[in-house]
N, C-alpha and C positions, 0 to 999 in steps of 0.2 A: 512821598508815598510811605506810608506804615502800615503795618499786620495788625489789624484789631480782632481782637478775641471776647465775646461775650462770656460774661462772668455773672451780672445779674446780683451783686453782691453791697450795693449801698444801701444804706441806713436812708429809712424813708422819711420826709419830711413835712410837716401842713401847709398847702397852699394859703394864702391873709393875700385879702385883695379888698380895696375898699371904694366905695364908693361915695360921694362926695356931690353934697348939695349947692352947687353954686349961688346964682341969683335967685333971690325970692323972687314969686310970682301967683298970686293966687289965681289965677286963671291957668295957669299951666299944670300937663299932667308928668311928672313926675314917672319912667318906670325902667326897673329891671330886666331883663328878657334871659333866661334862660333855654337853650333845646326849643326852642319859638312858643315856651310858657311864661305868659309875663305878669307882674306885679307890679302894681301902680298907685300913684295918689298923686290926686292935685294938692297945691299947696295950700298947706293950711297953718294954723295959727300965728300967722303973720311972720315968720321970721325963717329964715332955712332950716336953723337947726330943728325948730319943730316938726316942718315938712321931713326933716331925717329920721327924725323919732317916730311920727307916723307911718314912713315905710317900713322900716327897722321893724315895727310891733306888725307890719303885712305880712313882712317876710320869714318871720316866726310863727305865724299864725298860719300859715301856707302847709296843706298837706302832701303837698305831692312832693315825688322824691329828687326831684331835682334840686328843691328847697331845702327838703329838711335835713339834706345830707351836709348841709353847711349850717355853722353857728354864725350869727348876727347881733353883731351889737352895735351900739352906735355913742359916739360923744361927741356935743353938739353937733356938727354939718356933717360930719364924716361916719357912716355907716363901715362895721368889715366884715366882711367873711372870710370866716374860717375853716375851711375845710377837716369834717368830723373824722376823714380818718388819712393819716397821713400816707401820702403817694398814692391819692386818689386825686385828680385834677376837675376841677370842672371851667367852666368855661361860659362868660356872659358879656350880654354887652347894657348898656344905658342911653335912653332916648327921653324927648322931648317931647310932648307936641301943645300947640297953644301955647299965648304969652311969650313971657321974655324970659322965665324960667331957663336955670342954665343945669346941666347936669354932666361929672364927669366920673371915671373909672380908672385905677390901674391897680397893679401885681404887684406888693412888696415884698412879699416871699414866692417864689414858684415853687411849685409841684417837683417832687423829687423821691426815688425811691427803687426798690431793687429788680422792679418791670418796666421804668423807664427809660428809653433808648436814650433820650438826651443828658441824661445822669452820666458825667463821665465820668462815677467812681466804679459803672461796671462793665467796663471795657479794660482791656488787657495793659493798654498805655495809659488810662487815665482820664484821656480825654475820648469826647465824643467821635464818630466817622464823618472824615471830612471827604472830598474830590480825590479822587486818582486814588483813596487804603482801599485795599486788599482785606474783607471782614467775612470773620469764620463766626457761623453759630452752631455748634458743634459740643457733645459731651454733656450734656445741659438740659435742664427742666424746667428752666427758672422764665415763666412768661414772659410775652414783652406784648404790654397793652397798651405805655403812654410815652407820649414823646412820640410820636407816629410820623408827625409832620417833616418829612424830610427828604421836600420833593426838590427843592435847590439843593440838593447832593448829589451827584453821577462817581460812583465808586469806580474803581480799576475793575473788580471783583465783588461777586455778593456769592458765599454759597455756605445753604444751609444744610447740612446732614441730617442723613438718617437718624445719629445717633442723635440728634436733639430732640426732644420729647414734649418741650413746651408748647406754649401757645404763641404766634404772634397775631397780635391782630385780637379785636372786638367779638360777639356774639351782638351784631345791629338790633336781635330781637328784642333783650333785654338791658336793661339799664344795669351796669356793674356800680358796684357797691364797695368793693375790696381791693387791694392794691392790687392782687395779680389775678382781678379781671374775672375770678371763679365765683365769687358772692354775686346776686343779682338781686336787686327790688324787690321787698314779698309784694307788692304792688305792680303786678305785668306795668312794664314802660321801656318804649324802643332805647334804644343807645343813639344817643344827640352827636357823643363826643367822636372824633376822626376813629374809623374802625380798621382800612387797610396801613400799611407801613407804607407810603409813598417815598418809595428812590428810586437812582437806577443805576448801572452800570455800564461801562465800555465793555466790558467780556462777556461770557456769557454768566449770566444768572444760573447759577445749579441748588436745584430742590432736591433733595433725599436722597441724595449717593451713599449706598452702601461701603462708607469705605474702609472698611474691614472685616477679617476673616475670623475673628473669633468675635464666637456669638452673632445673635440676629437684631440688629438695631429694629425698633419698632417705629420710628418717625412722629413725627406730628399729626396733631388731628385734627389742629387750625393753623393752617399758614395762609396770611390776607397781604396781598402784596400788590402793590398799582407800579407801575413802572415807567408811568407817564407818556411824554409826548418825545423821546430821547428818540432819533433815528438810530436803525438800523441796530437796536439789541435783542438777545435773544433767550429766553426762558425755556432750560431744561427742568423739567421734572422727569425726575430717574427714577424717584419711587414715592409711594405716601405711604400713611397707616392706613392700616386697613380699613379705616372705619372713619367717617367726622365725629367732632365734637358736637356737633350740633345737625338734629334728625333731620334726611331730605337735602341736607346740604353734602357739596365736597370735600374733600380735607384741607385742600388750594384751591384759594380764589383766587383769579388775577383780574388784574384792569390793567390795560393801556389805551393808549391814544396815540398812533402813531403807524402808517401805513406801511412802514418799512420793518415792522417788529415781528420776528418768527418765533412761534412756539414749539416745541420738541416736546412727546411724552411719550415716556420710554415706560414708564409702570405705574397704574392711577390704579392701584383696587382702590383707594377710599375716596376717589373720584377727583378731576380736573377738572373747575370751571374758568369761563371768561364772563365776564358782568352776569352773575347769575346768584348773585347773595341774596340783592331785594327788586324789586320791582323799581325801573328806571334807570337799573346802570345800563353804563354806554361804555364800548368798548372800540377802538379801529388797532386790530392787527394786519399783517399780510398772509404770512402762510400757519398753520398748525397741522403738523404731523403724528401721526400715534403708530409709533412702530412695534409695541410688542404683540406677538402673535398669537396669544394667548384670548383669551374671552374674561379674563381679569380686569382689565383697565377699564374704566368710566371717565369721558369724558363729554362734557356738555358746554354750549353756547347759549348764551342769553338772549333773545330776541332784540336787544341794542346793539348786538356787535355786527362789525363791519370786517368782510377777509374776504380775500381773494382766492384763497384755495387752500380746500381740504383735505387732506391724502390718509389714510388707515389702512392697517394690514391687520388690525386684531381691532378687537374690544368689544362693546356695548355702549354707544354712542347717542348721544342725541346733537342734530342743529337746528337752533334760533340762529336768525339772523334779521339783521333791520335793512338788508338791501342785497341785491343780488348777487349771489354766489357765482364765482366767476367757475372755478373747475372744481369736480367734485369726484376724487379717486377712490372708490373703495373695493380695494383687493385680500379685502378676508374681513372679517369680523362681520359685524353689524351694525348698522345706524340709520337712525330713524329721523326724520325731516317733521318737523313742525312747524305752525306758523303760516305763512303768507310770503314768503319771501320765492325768490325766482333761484334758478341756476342754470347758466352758461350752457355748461356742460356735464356729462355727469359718465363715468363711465366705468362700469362695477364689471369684476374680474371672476375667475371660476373662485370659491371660496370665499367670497360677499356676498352680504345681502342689504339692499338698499329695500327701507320700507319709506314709501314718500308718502307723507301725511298733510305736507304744505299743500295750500292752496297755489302757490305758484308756478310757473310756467316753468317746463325743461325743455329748454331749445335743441339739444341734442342728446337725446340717450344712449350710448352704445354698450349692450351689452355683449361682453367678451367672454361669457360664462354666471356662474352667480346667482341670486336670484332676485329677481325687481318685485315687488308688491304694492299696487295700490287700492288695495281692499280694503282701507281705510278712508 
């Protein structure tokens, strides 16, 4: 077990990946595939490395941005990309189809630089976060866009402060261009590459604790975090920025997958979600709480998520849901039901108000005070 400290301070490096013409085949097609845009050729002028040259001149010739953000060259069979700006990563695969044609792909440099998590020259010890460290992000501005993939890690501890100010995590709408993730395509094009930070932890996960008295840490205003399918962990968010990075979204995004995972949210002004970034996430938690008693916090669910019960004393709320809401408490604030989804039970308090907009069934509603609305 070791204490890793985000630093965010290595020297960025170009991805070189190359790609390599196997057997000739003039009947076969030849192609690259990037973010599911692909470039292709059948084989031609008899021999592979010509088939190379002929993609090579595709691949240059290619306007979109997933292409041109990488250099191509090629000597004889072996085509490389270079990555145009360094600790920018992209990511492709190479296929077949028709003939005997053979085609293959690897990484002789990887991607490296001062927003990637798997860089471990910016972490405290050196090396990257392995099983059972304890990792603080914390004091810090410096993004974390790549190297995301690091869902075979279960930490002792993950907790991010207030005072850190970066980004982690993608904008899915836009295609990044820059190492840390703030340049975008002048060409609108979605983000292909991994957008949430997938890990998770044995303790609790803690978002934006204030933890200290001088001065006002302002937090994040992208924190994209999946937590996967780990039983029985649990996500505090204690405070956001005020505001997202990105308009109509929250500050925190989460995803899990895992019917035993509680959420806590102690203070959301710049909003809490669960699979609610694009259109098709899926989420299964079990409970989420919102305890402050203010009309401040925003939190929202995705019409993919799966939970078992809801509970609020404050906020400004909304639930999606993809299946039936088993209990649904709300004793102050407000929160609004969208969707088609059912619930269990539902049972709002003097100081709530439930507006139900779902077309779904409430098998029990007990009002203890409060107000119910369905004049929607």
């Amino acid at each position: 077990m070791a204490t890793q400290i985000w630093f965010g301070v290595a020297t960025a490096a170009a991805q070189i990946s190359t790609v390599t013409i196997g057997t000739y085949d003039a009947t076969t097609t030849y192609k690259v595939t990037i973010g599911g845009q692909t470039i292709s050729t059948v084989g031609t002028g008899g021999t592979n490395a010509t088939t190379a040259t002929a993609l090579k001149n595709l691949l240059i010739a290619s306007t979109h941005p997933y292409f041109a953000t990488v250099t191509w060259t090629v000597s004889s069979n072996v085509i490389t990309g270079t990555a145009n700006t360094a600790g920018v990563p992209f990511v492709f695969s190479t296929s077949v189809s028709g003939g005997t044609g053979t085609i293959s792909n690897a990484t002789t440099t990887a991607s490296s630089g001062p927003n990637d998590w798997s860089t471990a020259a910016n972490w405290s010890t050196g090396s990257v976060p392995v099983a059972s460290d304890d990792v603080y992000v914390k004091s810090n501005s410096v993004n974390i866009c790549w190297g995301l993939a690091q869902s075979g890690v279960t930490l002792n501890s993950l907790t991010i402060s207030k005072s850190y100010t970066g980004k982690i995590g993608l904008d899915t709408t836009n295609f990044a261009t820059s190492s840390d993730g703030a340049t975008v395509s002048t060409t609108t094009e979605p983000e292909y590459r991994q957008a949430y930070l997938q890990i998770s932890s044995t303790n609790p996960i803690s978002i934006g604790e204030q933890a200290s008295i001088i001065g006002t840490a302002t937090g994040s205003s992208r924190i994209m975090l999946d937590v996967g399918s780990v039983a029985s962990q649990v996500v505090q968010v204690l405070g956001t920025a005020s505001s997202a990075s990105e308009t109509g979204k929250p500050a925190v995004r989460l995803l899990a997958n895992a019917a035993t995972i509680d959420v806590y949210v102690r203070s959301a002004p710049g909003g809490c979600g669960v699979a609610i970034d694009k259109p098709g996430e899926t989420a299964t938690i079990r409970n989420l709480y919102i305890s402050d008693t203010s009309a401040a916090s925003n939190v929202v669910t995705g019409n993919g998520v799966t939970m078992t019960l809801w509970e609020q004393v404050g906020g400004k709320n909304v639930i999606q849901s993809a299946a039936t809401l088993g209990t649904l408490n709300v004793k102050g604030g407000t929160v609004q039901t969208e969707g088609s989804f059912a619930v269990t039970t539902a049972n709002v308090y003097t100081g709530g108000t439930l507006t139900s907009n779902s077309t779904g069934t409430i098998s029990a509603l007990n009002p203890y005070g409060g107000t119910i609305s369905f004049t929607n």
